[in-house]
C-alpha positions as YAML, in Angstrom:
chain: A
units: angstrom
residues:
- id: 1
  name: UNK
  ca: [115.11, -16.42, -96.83]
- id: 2
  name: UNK
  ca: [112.06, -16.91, -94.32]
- id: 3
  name: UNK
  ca: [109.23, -14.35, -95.60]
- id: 4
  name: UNK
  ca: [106.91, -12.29, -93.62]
- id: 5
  name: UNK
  ca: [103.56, -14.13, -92.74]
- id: 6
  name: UNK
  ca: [101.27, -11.48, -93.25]
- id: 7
  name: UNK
  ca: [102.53, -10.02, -97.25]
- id: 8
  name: UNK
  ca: [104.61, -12.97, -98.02]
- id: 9
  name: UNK
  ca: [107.57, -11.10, -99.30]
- id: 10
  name: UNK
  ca: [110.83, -11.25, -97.99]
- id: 11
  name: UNK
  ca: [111.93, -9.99, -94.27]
- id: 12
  name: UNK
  ca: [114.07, -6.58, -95.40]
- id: 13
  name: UNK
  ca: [112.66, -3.22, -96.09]
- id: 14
  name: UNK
  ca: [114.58, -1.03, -99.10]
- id: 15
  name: UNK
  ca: [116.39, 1.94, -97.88]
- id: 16
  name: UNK
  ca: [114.76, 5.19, -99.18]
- id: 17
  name: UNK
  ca: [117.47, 7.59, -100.49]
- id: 18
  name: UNK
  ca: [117.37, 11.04, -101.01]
- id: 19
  name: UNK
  ca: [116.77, 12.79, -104.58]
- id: 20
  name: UNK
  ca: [120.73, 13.80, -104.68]
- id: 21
  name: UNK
  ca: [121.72, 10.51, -103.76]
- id: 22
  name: UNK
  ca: [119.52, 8.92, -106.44]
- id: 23
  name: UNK
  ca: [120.84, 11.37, -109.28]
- id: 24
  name: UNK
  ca: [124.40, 10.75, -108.15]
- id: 25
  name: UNK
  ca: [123.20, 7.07, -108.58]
- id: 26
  name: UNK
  ca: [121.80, 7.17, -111.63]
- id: 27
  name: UNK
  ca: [124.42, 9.64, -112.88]
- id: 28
  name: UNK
  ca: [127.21, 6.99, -112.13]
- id: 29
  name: UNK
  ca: [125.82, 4.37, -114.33]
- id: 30
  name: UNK
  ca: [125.12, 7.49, -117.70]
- id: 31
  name: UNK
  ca: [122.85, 5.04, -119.03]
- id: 32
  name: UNK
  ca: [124.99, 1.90, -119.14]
- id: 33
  name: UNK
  ca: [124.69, -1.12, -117.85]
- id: 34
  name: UNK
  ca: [122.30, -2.57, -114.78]
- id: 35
  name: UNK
  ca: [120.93, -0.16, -112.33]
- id: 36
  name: UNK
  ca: [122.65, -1.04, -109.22]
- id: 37
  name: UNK
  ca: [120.57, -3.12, -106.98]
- id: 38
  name: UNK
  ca: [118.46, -1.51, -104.07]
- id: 39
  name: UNK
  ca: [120.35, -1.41, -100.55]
- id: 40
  name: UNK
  ca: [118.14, -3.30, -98.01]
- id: 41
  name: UNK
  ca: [118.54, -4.04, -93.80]
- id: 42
  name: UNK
  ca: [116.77, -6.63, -91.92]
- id: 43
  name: UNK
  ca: [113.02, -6.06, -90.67]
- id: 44
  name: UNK
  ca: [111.65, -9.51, -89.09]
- id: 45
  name: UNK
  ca: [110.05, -9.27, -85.69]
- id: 46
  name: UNK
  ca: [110.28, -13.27, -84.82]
- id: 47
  name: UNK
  ca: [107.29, -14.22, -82.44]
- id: 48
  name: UNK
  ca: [107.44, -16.72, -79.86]
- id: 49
  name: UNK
  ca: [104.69, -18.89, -81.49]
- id: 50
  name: UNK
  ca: [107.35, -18.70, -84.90]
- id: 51
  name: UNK
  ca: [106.00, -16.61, -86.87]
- id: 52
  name: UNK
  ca: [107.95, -13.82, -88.25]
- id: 53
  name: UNK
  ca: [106.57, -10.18, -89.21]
- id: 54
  name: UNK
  ca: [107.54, -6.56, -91.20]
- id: 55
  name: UNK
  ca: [107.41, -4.59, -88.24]
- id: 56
  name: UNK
  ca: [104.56, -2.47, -90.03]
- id: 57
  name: UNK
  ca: [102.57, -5.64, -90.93]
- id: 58
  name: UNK
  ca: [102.49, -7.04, -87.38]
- id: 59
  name: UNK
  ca: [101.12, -3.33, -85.93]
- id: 60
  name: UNK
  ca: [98.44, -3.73, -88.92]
- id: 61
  name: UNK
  ca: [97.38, -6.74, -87.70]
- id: 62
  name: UNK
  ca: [98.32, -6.60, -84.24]
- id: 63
  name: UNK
  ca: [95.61, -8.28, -80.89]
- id: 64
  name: UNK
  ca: [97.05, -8.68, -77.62]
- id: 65
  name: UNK
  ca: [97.14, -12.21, -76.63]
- id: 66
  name: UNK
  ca: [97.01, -13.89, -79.94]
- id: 67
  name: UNK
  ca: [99.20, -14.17, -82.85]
- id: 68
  name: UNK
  ca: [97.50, -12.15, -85.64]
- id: 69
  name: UNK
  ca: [98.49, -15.83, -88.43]
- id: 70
  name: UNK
  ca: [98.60, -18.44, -86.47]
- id: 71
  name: UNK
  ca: [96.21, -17.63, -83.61]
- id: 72
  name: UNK
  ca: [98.73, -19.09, -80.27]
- id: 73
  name: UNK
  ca: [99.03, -16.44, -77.45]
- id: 74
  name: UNK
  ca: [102.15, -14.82, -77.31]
- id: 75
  name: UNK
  ca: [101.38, -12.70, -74.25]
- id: 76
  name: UNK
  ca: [103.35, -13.84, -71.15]
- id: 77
  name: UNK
  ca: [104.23, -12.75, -67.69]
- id: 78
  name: UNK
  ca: [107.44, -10.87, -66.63]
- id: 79
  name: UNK
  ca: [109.29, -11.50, -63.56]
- id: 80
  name: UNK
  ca: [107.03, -8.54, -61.49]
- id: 81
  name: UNK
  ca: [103.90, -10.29, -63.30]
- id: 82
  name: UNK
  ca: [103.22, -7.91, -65.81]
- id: 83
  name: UNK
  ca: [101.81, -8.81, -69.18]
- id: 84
  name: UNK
  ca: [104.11, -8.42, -71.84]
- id: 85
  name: UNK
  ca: [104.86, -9.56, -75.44]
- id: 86
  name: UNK
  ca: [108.26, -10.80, -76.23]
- id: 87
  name: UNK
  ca: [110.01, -11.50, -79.69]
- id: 88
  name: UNK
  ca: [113.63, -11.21, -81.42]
- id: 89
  name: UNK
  ca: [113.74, -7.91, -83.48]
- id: 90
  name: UNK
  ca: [116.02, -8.05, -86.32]
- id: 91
  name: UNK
  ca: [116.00, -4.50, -87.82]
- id: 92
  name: UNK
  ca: [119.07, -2.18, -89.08]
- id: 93
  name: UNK
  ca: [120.46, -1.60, -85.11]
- id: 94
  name: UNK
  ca: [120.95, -5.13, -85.29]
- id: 95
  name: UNK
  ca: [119.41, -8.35, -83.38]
- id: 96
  name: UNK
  ca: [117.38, -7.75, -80.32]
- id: 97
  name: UNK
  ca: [116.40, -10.61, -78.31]
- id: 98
  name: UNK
  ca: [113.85, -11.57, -75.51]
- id: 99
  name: UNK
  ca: [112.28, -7.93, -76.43]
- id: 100
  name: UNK
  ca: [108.95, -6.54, -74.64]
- id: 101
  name: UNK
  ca: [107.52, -4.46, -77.32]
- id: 102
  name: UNK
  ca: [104.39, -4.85, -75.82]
- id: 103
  name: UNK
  ca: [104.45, -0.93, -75.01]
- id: 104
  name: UNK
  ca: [105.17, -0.22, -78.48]
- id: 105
  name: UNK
  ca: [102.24, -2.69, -79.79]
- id: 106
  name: UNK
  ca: [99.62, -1.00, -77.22]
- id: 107
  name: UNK
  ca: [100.86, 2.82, -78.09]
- id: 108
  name: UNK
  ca: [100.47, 2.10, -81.77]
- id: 109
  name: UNK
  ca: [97.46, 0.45, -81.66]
- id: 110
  name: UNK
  ca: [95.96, 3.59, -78.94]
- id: 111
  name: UNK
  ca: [97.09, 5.88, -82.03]
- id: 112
  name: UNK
  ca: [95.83, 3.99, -84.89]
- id: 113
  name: UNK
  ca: [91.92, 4.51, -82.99]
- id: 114
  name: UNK
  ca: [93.14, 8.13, -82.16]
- id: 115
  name: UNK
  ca: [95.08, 9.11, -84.24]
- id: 116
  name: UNK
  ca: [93.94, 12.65, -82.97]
- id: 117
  name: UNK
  ca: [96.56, 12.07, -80.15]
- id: 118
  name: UNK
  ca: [99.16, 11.69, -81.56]
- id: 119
  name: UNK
  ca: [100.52, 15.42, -80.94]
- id: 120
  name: UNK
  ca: [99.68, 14.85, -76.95]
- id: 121
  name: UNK
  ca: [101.79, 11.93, -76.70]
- id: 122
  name: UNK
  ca: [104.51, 13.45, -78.64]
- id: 123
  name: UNK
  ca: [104.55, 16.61, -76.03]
- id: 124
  name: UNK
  ca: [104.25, 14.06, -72.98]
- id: 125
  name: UNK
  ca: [107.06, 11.94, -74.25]
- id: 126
  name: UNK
  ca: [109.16, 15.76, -74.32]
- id: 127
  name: UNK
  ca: [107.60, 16.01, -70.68]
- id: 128
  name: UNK
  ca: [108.96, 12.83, -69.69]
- id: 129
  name: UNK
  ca: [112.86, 13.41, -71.19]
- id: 130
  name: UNK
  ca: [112.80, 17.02, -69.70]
- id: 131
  name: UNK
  ca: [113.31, 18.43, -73.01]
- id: 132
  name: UNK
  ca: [111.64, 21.96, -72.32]
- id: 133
  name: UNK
  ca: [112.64, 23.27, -75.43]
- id: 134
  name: UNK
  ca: [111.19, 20.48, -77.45]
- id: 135
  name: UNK
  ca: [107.84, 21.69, -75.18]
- id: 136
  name: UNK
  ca: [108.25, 25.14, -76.04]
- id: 137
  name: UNK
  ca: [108.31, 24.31, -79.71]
- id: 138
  name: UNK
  ca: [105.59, 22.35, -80.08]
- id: 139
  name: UNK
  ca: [103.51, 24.84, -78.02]
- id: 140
  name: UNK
  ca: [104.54, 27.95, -80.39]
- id: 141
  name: UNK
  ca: [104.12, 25.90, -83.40]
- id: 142
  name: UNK
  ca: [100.09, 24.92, -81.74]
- id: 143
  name: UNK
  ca: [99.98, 28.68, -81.41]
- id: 144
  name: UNK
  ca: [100.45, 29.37, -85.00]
- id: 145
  name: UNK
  ca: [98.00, 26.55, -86.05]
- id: 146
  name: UNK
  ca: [95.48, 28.22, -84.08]
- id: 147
  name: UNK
  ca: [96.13, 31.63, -85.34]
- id: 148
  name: UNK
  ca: [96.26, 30.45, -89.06]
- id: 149
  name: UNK
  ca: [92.87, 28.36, -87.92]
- id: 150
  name: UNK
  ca: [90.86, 31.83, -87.18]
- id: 151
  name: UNK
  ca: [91.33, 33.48, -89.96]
- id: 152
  name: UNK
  ca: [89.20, 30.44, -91.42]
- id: 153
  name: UNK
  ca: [86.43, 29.75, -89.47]
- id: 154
  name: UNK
  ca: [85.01, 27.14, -91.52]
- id: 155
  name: UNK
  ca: [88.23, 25.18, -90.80]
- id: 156
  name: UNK
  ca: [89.22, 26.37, -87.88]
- id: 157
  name: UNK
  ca: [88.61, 22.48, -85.92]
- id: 158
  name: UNK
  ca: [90.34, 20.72, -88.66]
- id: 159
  name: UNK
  ca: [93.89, 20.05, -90.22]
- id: 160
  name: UNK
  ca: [94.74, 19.01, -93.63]
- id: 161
  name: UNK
  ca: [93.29, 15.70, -93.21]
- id: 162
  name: UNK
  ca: [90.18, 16.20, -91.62]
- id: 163
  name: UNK
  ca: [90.91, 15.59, -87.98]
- id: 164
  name: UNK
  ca: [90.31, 17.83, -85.31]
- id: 165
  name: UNK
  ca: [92.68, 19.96, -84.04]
- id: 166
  name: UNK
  ca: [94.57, 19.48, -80.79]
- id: 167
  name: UNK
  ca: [94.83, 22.90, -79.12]
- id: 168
  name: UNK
  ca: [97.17, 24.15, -76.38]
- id: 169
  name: UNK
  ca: [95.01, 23.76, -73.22]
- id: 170
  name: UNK
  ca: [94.19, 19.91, -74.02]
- id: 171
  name: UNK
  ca: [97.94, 19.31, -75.14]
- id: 172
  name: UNK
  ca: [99.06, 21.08, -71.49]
- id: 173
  name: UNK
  ca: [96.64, 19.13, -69.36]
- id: 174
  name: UNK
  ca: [96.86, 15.97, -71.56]
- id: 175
  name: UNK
  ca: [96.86, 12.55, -69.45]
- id: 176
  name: UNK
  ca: [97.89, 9.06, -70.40]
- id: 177
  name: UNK
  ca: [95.35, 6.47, -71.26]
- id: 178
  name: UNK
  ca: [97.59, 3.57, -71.50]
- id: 179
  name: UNK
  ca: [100.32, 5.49, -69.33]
- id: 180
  name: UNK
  ca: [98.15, 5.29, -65.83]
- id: 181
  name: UNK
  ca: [96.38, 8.87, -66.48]
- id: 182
  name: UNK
  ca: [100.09, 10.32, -65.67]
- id: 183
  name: UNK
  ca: [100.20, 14.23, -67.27]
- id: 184
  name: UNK
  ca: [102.76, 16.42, -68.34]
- id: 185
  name: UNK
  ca: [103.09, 17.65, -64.46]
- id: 186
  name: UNK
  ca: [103.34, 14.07, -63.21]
- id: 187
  name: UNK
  ca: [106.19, 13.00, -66.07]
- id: 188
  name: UNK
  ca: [108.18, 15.87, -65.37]
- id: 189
  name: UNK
  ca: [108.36, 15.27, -61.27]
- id: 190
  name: UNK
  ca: [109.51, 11.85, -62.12]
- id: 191
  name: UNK
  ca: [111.77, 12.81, -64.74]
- id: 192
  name: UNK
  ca: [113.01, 15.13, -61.94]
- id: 193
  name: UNK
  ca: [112.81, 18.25, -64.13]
- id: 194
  name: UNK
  ca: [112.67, 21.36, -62.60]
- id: 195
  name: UNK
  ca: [112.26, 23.20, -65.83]
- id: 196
  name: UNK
  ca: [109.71, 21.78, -67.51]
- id: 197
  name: UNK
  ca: [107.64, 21.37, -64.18]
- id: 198
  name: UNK
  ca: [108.11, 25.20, -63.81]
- id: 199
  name: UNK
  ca: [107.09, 25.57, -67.16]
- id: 200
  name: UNK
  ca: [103.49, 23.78, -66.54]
- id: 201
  name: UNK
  ca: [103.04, 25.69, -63.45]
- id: 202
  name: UNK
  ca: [102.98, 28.75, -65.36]
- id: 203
  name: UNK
  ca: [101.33, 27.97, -67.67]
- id: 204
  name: UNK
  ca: [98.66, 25.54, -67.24]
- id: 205
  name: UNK
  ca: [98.23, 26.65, -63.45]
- id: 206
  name: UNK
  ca: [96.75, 28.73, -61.07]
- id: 207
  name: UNK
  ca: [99.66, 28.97, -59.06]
- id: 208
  name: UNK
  ca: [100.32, 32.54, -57.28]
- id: 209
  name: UNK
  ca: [102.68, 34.41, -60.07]
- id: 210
  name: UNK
  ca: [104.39, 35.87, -57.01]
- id: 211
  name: UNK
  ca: [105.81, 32.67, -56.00]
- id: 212
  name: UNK
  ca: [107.96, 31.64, -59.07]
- id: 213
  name: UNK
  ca: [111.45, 32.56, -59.16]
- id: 214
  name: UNK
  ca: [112.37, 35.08, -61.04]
- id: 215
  name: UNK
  ca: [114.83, 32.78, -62.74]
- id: 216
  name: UNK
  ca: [111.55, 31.07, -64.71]
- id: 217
  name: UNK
  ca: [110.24, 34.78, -65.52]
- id: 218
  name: UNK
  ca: [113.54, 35.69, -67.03]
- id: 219
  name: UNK
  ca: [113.66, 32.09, -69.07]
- id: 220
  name: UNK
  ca: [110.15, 32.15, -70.00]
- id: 221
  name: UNK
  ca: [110.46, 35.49, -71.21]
- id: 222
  name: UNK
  ca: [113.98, 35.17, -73.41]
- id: 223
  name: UNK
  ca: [111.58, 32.03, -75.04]
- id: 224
  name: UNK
  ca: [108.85, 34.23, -75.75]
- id: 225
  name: UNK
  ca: [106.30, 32.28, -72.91]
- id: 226
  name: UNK
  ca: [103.60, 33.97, -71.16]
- id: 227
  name: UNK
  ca: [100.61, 32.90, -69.20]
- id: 228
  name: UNK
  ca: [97.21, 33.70, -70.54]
- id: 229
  name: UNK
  ca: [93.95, 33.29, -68.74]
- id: 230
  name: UNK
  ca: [94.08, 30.38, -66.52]
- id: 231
  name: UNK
  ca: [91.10, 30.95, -63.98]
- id: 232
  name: UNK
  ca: [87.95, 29.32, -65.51]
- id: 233
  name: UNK
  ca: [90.25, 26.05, -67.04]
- id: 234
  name: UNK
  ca: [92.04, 22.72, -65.06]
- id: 235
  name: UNK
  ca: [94.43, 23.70, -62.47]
- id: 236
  name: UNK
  ca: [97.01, 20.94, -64.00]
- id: 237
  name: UNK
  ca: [98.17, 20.48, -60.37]
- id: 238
  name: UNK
  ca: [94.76, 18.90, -59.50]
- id: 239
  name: UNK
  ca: [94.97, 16.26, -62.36]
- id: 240
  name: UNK
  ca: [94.93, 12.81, -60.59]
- id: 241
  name: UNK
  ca: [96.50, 9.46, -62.09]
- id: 242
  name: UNK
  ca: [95.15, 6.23, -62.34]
- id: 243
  name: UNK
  ca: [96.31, 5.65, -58.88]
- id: 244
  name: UNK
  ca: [94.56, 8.60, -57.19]
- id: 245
  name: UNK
  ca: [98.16, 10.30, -57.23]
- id: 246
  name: UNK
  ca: [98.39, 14.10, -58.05]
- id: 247
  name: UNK
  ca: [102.48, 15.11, -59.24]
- id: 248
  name: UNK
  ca: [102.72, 16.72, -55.29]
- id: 249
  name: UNK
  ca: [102.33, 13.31, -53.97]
- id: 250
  name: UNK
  ca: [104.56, 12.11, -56.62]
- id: 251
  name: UNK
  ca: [107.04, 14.74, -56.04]
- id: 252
  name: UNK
  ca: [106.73, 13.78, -51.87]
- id: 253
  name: UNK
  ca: [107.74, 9.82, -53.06]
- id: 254
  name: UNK
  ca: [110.32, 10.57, -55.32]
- id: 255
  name: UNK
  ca: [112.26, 13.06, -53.40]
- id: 256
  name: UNK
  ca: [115.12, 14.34, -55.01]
- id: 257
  name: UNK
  ca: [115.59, 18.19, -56.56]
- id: 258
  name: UNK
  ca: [111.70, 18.04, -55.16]
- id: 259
  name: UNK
  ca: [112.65, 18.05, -51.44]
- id: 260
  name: UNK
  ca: [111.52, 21.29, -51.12]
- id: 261
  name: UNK
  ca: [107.45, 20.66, -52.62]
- id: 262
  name: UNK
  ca: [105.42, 21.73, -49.95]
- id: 263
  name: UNK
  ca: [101.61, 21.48, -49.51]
- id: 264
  name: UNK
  ca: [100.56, 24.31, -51.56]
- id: 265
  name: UNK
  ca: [102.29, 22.71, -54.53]
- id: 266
  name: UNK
  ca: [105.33, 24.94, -54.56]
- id: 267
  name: UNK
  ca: [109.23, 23.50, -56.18]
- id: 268
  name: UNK
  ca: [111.97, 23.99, -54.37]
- id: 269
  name: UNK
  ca: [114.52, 26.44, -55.75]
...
């Protein structure tokens, strides 16, 4: 069996079961006999130089344009002339092959310098599927955090493991640094949701309360979702990508359920 360059041990990870599942296990055997051996699935990312990785060992080691072992480049260009970084992933889904997980490589690699942002990405990945709930979540659970975090001053810009904090506002008006500067406003035109761009509006806007639809009062407020003080922070409808863009002009390419944006930044309904 070919072994991973970077640890030298074989190219499978052990599957990590559950404390019931190990007592049944263990129960099974009552003290006789061999333990039964541990159940294993594929990990070996195969690069296009040849050399094959754990999927955790090659993001440990991970540059660009060069193999992290053998030193060739393994960056190419795709058919629109975009870099990318192909390889055959053999994991438990199965074999993958002719794979770009050169998004995967630069995200990891972003989070391993700031690790800090981890939480943002997490809520703009939400913003880009539409999942509004998922939002809301994240948002009351920040809101707890922060509540827990003044009662202790003297901790209040830390978690457990000595990194700072996110907070609400900078998780709202959040934007992509190896995404083209898109924010949660942006994602959610092209995702072409209505709800969680309503959502944002409220609250990480100054948009005119008057001019929501009642329908977004009467969700936000079954969710437990108000707007605090929005005045003297980012209007997240003035938050430009890397392209100049702001999620109106978006909204005006894309078309769609956003027929209806007009130029004071106000959905259809």
């Amino acid at each position: 069996m070919s072994v991973c360059v970077a640890c030298n041990n074989p190219l499978e990870v052990e599957i990590e079961r559950d404390e019931d599942e190990e007592h049944d296990a263990g129960a099974s055997f009552s003290g006789k006999g061999a333990a039964a051996a541990p159940e294993t699935y594929p990990d070996d990312v195969q690069m296009t130089c040849g050399c094959h990785f754990h999927w955790d060992c090659l993001l440990e080691a991970y540059e660009i344009t060069e193999c992290p072992h053998c030193g060739k480049n393994i960056a190419s260009a795709s058919s629109t002339g975009a870099q990318q970084v192909v390889c055959n992933l053999r994991n438990e889904g199965g074999l993958q092959e002719g794979l770009d997980i050169l998004p995967l490589l630069s995200e990891e690699s972003y989070l391993k310098a700031y690790p800090e942002d981890r939480k943002c990405r997490a809520f703009l990945e939400f913003c880009r599927e539409g999942d509004y709930k998922a939002i809301i979540g994240m948002l009351q659970d920040d809101e707890v955090e922060e509540d827990d975090e003044d009662e202790d001053e003297e901790m209040a810009d830390c978690d457990g493991a000595g990194n700072k904090e996110v907070g609400i506002d900078r998780m709202l008006r959040y934007q992509d640094p190896i995404g083209g500067m898109q924010s949660g406003l942006h994602a959610a035109v092209q995702a072409q949701s209505r709800e969680v761009a309503w959502l944002l509006l409220l609250l990480a806007s100054n948009y005119d309360l008057m001019e929501f639809p009642p329908l977004v009062f009467q969700e936000a407020a079954s969710l437990g979702i108000m707007r605090g003080l929005t005045e003297d922070k980012v209007d997240i409808r003035s938050l430009r990508d890397a392209n100049g863009k702001t999620a109106e002009d978006i909204a005006n390419e894309v078309g769609g359920v956003w027929n209806g944006w007009s130029g004071n930044g106000r959905l259809a309904i």
